[in-house]
C-alpha positions as CSV (number, residue, x, y, z in Angstrom):
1,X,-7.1,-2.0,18.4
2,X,-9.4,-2.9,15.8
3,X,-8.4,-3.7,12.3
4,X,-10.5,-2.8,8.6
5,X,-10.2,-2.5,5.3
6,X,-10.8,0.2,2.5
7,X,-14.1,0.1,0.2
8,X,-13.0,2.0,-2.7
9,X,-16.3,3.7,-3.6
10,X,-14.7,5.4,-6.3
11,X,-13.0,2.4,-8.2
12,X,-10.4,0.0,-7.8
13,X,-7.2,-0.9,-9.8
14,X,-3.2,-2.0,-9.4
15,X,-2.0,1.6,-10.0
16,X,-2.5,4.6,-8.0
17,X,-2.5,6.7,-10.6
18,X,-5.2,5.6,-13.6
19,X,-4.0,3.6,-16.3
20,X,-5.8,1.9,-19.2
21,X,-5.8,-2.1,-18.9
22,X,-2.9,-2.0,-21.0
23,X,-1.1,-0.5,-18.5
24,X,-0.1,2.9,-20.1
25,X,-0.9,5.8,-17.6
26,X,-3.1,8.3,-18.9
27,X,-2.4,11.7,-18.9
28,X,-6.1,12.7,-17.2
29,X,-7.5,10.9,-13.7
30,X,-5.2,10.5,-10.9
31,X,-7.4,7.1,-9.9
32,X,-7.0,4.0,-11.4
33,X,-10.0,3.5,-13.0
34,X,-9.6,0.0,-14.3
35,X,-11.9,-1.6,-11.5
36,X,-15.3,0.5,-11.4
37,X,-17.1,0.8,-8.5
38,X,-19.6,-1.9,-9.2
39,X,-21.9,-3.2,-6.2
40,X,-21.2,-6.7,-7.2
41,X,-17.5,-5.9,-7.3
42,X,-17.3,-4.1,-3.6
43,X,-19.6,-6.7,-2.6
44,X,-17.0,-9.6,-3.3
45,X,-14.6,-6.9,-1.9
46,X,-16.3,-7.0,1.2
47,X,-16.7,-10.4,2.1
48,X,-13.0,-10.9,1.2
49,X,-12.4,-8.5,3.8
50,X,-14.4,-10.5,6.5
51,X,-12.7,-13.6,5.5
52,X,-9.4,-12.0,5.6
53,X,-9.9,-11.1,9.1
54,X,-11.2,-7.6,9.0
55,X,-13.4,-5.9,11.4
56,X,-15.0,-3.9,9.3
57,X,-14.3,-1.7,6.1
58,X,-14.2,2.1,5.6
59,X,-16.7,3.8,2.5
60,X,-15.1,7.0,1.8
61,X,-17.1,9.7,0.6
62,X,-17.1,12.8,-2.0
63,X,-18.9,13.6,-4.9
64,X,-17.0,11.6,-7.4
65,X,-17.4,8.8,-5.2
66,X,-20.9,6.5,-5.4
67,X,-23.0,7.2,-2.2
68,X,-22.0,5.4,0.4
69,X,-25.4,4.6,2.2
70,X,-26.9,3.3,-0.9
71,X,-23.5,1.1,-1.2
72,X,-23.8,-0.3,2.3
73,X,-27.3,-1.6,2.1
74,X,-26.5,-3.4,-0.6
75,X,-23.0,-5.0,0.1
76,X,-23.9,-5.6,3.8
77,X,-26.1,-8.2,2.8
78,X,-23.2,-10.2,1.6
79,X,-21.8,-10.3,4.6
80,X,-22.2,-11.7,8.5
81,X,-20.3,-10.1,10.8
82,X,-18.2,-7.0,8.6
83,X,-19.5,-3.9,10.1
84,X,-19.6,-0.8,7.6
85,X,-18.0,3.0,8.9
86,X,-20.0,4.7,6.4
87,X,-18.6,8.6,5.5
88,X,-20.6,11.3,4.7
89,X,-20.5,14.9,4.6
90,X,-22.4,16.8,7.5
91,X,-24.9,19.4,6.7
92,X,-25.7,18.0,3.3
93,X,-28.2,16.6,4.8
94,X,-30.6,17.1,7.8
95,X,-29.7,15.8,11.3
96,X,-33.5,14.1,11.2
97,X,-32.8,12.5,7.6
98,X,-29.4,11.1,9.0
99,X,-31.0,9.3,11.4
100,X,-33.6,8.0,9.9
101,X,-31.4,6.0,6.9
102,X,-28.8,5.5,10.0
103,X,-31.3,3.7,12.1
104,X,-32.6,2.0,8.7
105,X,-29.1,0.5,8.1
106,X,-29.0,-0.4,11.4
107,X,-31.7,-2.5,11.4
108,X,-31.1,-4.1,8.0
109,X,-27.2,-4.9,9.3
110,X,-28.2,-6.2,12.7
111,X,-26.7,-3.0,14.3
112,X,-23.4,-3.0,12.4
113,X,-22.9,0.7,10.7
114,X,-20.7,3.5,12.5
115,X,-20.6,6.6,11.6
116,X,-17.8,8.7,10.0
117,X,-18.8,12.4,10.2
118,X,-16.6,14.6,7.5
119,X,-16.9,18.2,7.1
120,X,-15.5,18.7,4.0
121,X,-12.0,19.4,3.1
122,X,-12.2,20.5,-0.6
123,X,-13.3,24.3,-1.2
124,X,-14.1,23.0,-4.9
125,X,-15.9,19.7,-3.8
126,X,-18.1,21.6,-1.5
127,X,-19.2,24.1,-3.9
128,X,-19.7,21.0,-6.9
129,X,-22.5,19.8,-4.1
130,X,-24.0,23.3,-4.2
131,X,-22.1,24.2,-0.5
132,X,-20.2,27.4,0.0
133,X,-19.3,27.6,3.7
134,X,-15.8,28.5,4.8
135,X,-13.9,26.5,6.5
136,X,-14.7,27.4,10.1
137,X,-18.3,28.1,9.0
138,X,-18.6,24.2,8.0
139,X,-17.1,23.1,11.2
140,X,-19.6,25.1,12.8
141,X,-22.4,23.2,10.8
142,X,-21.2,19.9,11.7
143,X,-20.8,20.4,15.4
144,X,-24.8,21.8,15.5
145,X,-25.5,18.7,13.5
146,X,-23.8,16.1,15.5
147,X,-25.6,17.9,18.6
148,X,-29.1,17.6,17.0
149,X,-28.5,13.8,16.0
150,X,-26.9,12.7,19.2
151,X,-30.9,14.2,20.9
152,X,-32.6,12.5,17.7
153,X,-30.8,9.3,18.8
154,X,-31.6,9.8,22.7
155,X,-35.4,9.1,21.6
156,X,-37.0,11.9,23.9
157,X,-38.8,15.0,22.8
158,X,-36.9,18.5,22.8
159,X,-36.6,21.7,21.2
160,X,-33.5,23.0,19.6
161,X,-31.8,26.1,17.6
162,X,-28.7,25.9,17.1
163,X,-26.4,27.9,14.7
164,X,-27.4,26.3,11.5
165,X,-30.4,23.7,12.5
166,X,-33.5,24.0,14.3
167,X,-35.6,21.0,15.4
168,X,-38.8,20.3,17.7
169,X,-39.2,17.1,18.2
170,X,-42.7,16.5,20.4
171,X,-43.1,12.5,19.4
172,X,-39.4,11.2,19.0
173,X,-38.8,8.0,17.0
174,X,-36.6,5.0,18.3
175,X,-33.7,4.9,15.6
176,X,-32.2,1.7,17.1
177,X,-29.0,1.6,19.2
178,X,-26.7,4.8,18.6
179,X,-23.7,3.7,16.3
180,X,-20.4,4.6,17.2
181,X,-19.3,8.2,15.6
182,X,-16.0,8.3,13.6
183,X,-14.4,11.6,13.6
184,X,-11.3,13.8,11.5
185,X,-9.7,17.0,12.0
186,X,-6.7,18.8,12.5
187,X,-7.6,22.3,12.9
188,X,-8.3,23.7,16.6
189,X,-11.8,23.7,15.9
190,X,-12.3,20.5,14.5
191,X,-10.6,18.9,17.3
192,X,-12.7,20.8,19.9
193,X,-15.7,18.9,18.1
194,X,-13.9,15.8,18.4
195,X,-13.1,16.1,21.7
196,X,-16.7,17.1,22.9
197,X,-18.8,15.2,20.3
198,X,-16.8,12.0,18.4
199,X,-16.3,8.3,19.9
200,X,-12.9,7.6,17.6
201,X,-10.7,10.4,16.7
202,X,-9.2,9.3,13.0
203,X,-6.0,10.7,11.5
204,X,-3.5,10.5,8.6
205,X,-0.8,8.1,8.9
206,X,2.0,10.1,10.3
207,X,4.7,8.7,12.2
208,X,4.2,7.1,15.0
209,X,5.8,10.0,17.1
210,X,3.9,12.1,16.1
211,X,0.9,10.2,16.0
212,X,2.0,10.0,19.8
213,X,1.9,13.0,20.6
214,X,-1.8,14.2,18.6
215,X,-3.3,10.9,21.3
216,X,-1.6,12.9,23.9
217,X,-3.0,16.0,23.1
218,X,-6.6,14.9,22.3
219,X,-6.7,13.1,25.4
220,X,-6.0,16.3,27.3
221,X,-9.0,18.1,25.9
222,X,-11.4,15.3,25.8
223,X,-11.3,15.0,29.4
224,X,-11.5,18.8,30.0
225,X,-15.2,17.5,28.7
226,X,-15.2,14.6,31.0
227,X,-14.9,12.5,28.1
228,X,-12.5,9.9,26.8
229,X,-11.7,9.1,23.1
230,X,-10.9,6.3,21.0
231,X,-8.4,6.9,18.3
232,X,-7.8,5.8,14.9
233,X,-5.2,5.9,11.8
234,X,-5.9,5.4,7.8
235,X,-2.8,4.5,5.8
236,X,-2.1,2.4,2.8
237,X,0.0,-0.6,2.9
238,X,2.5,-2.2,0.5
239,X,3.6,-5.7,1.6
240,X,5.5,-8.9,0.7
241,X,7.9,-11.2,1.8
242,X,11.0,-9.5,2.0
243,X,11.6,-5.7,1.9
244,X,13.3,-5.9,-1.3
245,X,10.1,-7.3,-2.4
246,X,8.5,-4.7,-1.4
247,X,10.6,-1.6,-2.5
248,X,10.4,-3.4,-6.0
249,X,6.1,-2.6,-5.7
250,X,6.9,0.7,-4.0
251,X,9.1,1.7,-7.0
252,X,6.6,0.2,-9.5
253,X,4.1,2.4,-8.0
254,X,6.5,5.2,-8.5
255,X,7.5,4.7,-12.1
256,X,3.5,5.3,-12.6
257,X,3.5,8.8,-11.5
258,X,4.6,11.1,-13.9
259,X,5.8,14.8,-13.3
260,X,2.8,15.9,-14.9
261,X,0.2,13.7,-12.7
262,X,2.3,15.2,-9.9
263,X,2.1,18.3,-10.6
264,X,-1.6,18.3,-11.1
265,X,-2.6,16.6,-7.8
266,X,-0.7,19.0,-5.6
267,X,-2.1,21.5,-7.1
268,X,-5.0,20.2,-6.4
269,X,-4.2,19.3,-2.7
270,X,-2.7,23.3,-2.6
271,X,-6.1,24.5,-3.1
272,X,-7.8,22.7,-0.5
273,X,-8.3,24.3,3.3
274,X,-8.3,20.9,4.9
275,X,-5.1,21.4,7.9
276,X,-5.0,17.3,8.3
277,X,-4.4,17.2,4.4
278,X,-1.5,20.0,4.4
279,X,0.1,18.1,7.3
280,X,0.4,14.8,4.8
281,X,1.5,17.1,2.3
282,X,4.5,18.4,4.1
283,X,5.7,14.8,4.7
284,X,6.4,14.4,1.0
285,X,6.9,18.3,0.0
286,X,6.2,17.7,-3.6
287,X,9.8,15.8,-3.8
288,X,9.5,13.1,-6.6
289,X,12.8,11.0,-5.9
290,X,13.5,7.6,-5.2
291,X,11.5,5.2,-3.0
292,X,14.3,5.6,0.3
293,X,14.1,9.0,-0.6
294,X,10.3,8.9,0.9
295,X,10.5,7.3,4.2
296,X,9.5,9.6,6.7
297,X,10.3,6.9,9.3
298,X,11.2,3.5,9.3
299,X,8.4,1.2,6.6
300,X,6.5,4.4,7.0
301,X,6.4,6.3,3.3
302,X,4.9,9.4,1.8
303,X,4.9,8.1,-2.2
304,X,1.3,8.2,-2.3
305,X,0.7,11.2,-1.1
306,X,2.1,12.4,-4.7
307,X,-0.3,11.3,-6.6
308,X,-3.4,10.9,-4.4
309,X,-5.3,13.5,-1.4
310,X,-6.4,11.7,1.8
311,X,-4.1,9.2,3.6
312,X,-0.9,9.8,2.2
313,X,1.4,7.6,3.4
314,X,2.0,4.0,3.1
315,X,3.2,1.0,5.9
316,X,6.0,-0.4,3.6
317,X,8.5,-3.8,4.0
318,X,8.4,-7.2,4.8
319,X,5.2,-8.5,6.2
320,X,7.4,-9.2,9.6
321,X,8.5,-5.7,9.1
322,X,4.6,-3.8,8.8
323,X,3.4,-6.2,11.8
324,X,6.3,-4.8,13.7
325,X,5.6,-0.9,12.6
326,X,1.5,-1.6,13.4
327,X,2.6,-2.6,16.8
328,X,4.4,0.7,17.3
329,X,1.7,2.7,16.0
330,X,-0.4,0.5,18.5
331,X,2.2,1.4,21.5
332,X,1.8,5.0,20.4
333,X,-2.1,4.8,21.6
334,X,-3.8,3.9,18.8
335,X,-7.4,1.4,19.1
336,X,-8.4,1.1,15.3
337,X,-6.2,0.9,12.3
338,X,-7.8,1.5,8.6
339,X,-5.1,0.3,5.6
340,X,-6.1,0.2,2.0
341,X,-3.6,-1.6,-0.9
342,X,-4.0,-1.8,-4.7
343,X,-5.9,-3.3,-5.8
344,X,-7.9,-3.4,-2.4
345,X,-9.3,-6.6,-3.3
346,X,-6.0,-8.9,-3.5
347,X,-4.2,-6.6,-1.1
348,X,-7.3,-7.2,1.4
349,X,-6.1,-11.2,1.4
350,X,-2.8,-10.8,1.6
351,X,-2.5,-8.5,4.7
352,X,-5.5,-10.7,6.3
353,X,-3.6,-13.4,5.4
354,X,0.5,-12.8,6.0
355,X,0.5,-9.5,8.3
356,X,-2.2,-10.0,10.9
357,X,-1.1,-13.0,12.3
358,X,2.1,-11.8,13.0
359,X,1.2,-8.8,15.1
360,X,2.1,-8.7,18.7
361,X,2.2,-6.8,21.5
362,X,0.1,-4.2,22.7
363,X,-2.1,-4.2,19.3
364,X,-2.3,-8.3,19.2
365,X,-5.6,-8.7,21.2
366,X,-7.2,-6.7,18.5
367,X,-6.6,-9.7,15.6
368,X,-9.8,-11.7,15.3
369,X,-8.9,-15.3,16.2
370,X,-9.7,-16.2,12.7
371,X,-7.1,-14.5,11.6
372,X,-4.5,-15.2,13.6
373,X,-5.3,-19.0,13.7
């Protein structure tokens, strides 16, 4: 198991939901806004994340969000050893492009981007960057685009049509070493890509039983390819001391998300056609109680979910108490782990710091020695 962090590429703050510096929530943005996106700001992110500990860190993607390529050329810089997963949306740009600003990053990190194909799981986001595929029509897209890059990055002339790209290639380019591909998806077809085309197959933070049972399954049909997978979860985390601690955070959090900034996310979440989101969504079924009232398995809660799309849930408790549930999640079959806290940037130092070390078991050969030192 590999541990990383969260680059908020579309700001940074204490609250989920926005709030002025005051502290007052506003009534418009479900982000908290109070920390822009700032290079300078991600960068020092970033190398708090390597000196917590972290592997690497996650760029999320979408068009509110700043671009994540541009981000990672600028804030790997800061950095030695931090390797980038840097998101983008398949299809919205060529295969060829791709790989040429992939094997450019490459060799301006020393070889330390991967790759985290999306599709697309927001009808309204989609159409905002001029796209208007369905849902299985987008799929589609991405798994001729991931068939082109993977020959761009084999370096050796060929000709291809596929459903939505056509390529020859008669003096291939050397794009540097092929960088590991990152892959989501919950509907039948996007796990049939996965299976046949992705190196880590990423998911929401369900509970570990669950999450159990999708390794299970994805396992099965990667090896109907002759292939084996890597597999991967994004979750929050909300952390201290004691668990009373951390239930006092969890319902600080909550006494930020009004009915109306409720209301308006899940409507928002509603109208997407992404299956991995309307699994998260079920966890929580819109209920707005108390924090206990949230746990969907022991330290594992839907709050955020609420008030935000993506990940949903959160590892909550003690830092004893997360340490324990990551090693769980790691027995369940799980080789990378991607957590994100508010803000990112003190949370980033405090899991480094207080969680990592504690992990055992099957997941404890994945903390970096610095961090468990």
């Amino acid at each position: 198991m590999e541990f990383h962090w969260f680059l908020p590429t579309y700001g940074d703050g204490r609250n989920i939901v926005s709030t002025d510096r005051a502290g007052r929530t506003e009534e418009e943005g479900l982000y908290a806004r109070v920390r822009e996106s700032d290079p300078y700001y991600l960068a020092q992110l970033a190398r708090a994340a390597e000196q917590a500990g972290f592997s690497g860190v996650l760029l999320p993607t979408g068009f509110s969000s700043e671009d994540t390529f541009v981000i990672t050329a600028g804030v790997a810089q800061e950095t030695r050893t931090l390797e980038y997963i840097v998101a983008f949306r398949a299809g919205l740009t060529l295969p060829a492009i791709t790989a040429q600003m992939t094997g450019t990053l490459q060799r301006a990190t020393r070889g330390r981007v991967r790759l985290n194909i999306t599709t697309g799981g927001s009808p309204a986001d989609q159409r905002a960057y001029g796209d208007f595929l369905d849902h299985d029509e987008r799929y589609r897209r991405t798994d001729d685009f991931l068939t082109v890059l993977d020959l761009l990055w084999r370096g050796e002339p060929f000709d291809h049509e596929g459903s939505h790209f056509r390529n020859t290639v008669e003096s291939p380019v050397d794009y540097g070493p092929r960088p590991p591909v990152y892959f989501a998806g919950s509907s039948d077809i996007a796990k049939d890509i996965a299976a046949r085309q992705a190196d880590v197959y990423l998911m929401y933070g369900e509970p570990p039983p669950v999450i159990r049972a999708r390794v299970e399954e994805m396992r099965e049909r990667a090896a109907a390819y002759g292939r084996t997978l890597r597999f991967g979860v994004f979750m929050h985390v909300i952390t201290r001391e004691t668990e009373r601690e951390a239930y006092a955070e969890a319902a600080r959090h909550l006494a930020t998300m009004t009915d109306e900034a409720v209301a308006a996310t899940q409507r928002t979440l509603k109208a997407m056609d992404s299956v991995g989101q309307a699994r998260v969504r079920d966890l929580h079924g819109g209920r707005h109680g108390a924090v206990g009232d949230l746990l969907v398995h022991p330290n594992v809660w839907a709050g955020i979910g609420l008030v935000r799309g993506g990940g949903g849930t959160a590892l909550l408790g003690s830092h004893a108490q997360v340490a324990e549930r990551i090693e769980e999640y790691a027995d369940a079959g799980l080789d990378t782990l991607i957590l994100n806290g508010y803000p990112a940037l003190e949370e980033a130092y405090r899991v480094g710091e207080l969680v990592l070390p504690r992990v055992g078991g099957a997941a404890r050969r994945a903390v970096p020695a610095h961090a468990a030192s």
